[in-house]
C-alpha positions as CSV (number, residue, x, y, z in Angstrom):
1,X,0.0,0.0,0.0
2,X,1.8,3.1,-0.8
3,X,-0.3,6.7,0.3
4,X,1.4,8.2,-3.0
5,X,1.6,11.5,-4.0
6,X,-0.5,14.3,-3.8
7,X,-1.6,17.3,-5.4
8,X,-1.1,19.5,-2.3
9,X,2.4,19.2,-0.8
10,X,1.0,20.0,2.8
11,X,-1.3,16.8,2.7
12,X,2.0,14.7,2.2
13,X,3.5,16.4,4.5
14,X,0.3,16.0,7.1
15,X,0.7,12.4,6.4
16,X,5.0,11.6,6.7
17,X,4.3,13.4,10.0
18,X,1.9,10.9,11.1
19,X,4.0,7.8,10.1
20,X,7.1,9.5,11.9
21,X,5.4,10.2,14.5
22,X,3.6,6.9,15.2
23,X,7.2,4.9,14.4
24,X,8.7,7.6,17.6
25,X,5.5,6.3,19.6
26,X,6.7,2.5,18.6
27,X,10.5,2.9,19.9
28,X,9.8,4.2,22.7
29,X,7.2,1.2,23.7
30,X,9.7,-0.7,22.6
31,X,12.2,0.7,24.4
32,X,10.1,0.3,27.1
33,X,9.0,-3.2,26.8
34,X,13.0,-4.1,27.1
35,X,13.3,-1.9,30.2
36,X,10.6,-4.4,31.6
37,X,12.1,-7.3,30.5
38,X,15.5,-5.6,32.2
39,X,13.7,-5.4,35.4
40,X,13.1,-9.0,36.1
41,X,16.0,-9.5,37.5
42,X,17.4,-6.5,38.0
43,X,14.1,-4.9,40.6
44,X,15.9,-1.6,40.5
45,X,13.4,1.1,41.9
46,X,15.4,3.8,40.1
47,X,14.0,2.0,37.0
48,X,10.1,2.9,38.1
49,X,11.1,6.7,38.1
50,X,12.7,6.4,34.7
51,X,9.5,4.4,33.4
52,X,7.0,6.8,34.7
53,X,9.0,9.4,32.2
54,X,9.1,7.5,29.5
55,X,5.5,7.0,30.1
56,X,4.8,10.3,30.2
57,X,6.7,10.9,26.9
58,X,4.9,8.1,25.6
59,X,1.2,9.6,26.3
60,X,2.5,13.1,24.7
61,X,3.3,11.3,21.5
62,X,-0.2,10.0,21.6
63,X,-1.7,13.2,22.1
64,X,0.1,14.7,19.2
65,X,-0.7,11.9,17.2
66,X,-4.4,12.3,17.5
67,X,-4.1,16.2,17.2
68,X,-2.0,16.1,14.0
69,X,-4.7,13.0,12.6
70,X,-7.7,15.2,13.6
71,X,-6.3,18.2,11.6
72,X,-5.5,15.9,8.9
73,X,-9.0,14.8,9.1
74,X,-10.6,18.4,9.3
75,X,-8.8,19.8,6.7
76,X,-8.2,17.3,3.8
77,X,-10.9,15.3,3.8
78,X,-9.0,12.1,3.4
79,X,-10.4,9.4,1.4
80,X,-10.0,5.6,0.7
81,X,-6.2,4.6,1.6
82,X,-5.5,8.1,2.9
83,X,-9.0,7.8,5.1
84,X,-7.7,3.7,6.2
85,X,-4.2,5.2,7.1
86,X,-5.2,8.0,9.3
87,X,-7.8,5.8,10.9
88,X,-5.8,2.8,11.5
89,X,-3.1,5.1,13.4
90,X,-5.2,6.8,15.8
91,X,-6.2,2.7,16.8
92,X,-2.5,2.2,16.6
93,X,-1.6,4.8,19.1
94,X,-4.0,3.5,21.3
95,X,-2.4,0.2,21.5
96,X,1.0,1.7,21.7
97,X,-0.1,3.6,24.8
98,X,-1.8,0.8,26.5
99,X,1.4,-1.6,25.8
100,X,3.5,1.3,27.4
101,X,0.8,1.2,30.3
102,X,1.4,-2.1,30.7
103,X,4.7,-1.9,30.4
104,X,5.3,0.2,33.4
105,X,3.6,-1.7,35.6
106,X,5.9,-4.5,34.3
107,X,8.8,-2.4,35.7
108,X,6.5,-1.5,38.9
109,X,5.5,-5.1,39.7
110,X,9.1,-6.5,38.7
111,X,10.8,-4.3,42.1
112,X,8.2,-5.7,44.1
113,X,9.1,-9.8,43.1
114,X,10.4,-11.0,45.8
115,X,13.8,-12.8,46.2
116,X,12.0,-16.4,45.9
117,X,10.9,-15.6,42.4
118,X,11.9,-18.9,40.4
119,X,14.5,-18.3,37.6
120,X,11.7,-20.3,35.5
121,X,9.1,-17.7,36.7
122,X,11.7,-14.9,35.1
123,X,12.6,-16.8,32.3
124,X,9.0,-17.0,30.8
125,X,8.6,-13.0,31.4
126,X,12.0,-12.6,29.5
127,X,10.5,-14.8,27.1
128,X,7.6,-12.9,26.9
129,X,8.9,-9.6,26.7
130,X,11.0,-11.1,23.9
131,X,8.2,-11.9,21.8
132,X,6.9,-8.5,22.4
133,X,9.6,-6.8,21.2
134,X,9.6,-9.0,18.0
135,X,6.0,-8.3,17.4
136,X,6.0,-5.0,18.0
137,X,9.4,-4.8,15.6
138,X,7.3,-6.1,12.7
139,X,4.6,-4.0,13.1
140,X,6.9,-1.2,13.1
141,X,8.3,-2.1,10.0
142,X,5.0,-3.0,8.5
143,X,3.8,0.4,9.0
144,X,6.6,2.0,7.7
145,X,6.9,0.1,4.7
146,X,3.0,0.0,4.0
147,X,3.4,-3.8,4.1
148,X,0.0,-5.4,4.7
149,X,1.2,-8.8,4.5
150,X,3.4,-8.4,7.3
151,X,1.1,-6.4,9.3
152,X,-1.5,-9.4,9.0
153,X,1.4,-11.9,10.2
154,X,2.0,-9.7,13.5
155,X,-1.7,-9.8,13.9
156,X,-2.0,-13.4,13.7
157,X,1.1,-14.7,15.0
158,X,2.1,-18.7,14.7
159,X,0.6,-20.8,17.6
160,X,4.5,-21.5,18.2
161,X,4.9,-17.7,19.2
162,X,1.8,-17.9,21.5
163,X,3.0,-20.9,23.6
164,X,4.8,-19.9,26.3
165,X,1.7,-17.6,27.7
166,X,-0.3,-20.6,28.8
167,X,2.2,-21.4,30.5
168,X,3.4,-18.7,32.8
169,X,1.7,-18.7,36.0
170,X,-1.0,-16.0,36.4
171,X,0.7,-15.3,40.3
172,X,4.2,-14.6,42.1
173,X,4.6,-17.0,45.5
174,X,4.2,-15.2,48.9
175,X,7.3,-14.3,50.2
């Protein structure tokens, strides 16, 4: 799918500015998601502080995002592709934020695992975060490169990908 070119030079503009924008939005959940995955074992409170900023960061990008699709919206009437791509990112950035959400709690939750935490227990949330970030990496590039194929793929990952989740247990032991 490629937005092509447009008469007006602003429009194209309008929409690079989207796509930049959302790919920011997707490395910083990204570099968030591996901060999480960090955490397991290190529990290092200074790593909640630096989450909560990140998080903040992450909701301004969001904000942006849906200010610079509304004007886009408003003011160009977008149609067909353009009207898909402007949609699908403000559902994007919603998903973005709430995997940031949940990423910091992640980090919050991970200084608060007690020392008895089983190195299997640790291993499946690295696992997990691992899968994330491989996810999240092809839905990145999906986006960028307009590739629906791919983006389909991330949506409906392998069962393989899926398996360690049933796995992992749903509570950390009492300390």
């Amino acid at each position: 799918m490629n937005l092509g070119q447009h008469t007006v030079r602003a429009y194209d503009e309008q929409l690079t500015q989207l796509t930049q924008l959302i790919l920011e939005m997707g490395k910083e959940v990204r570099k968030m998601v591996l901060a999480a995955r960090e955490s397991f074992r290190s529990r290092d409170e200074a790593r909640v502080t630096d989450a909560k900023i990140a998080d903040k960061h992450i909701n301004e990008l969001d904000e942006q995002i849906e200010d610079a699709a509304i004007v886009v919206l408003a003011l160009q009437s977008p149609m067909a592709v353009d009207l898909r791509f402007v949609i699908s990112v403000l559902k994007i950035t919603g998903m973005l934020e709430r995997a940031g959400d949940l990423a910091k709690n992640a980090i919050k939750r991970s200084v608060k695992m007690g020392p008895n935490t089983s190195e299997d227990i640790i291993r499946r949330l690295e696992q997990m975060a691992d899968i994330n970030v491989e996810m999240l990496d092809l839905a990145l590039q999906a986006l960028e490169e307009r590739d629906t194929p791919t983006s389909t793929a991330v949506w409906r990952p392998p069962p393989a990908l899926a398996a360690p989740y049933p796995q992992t247990p749903t509570h950390t032991p009492p300390r």
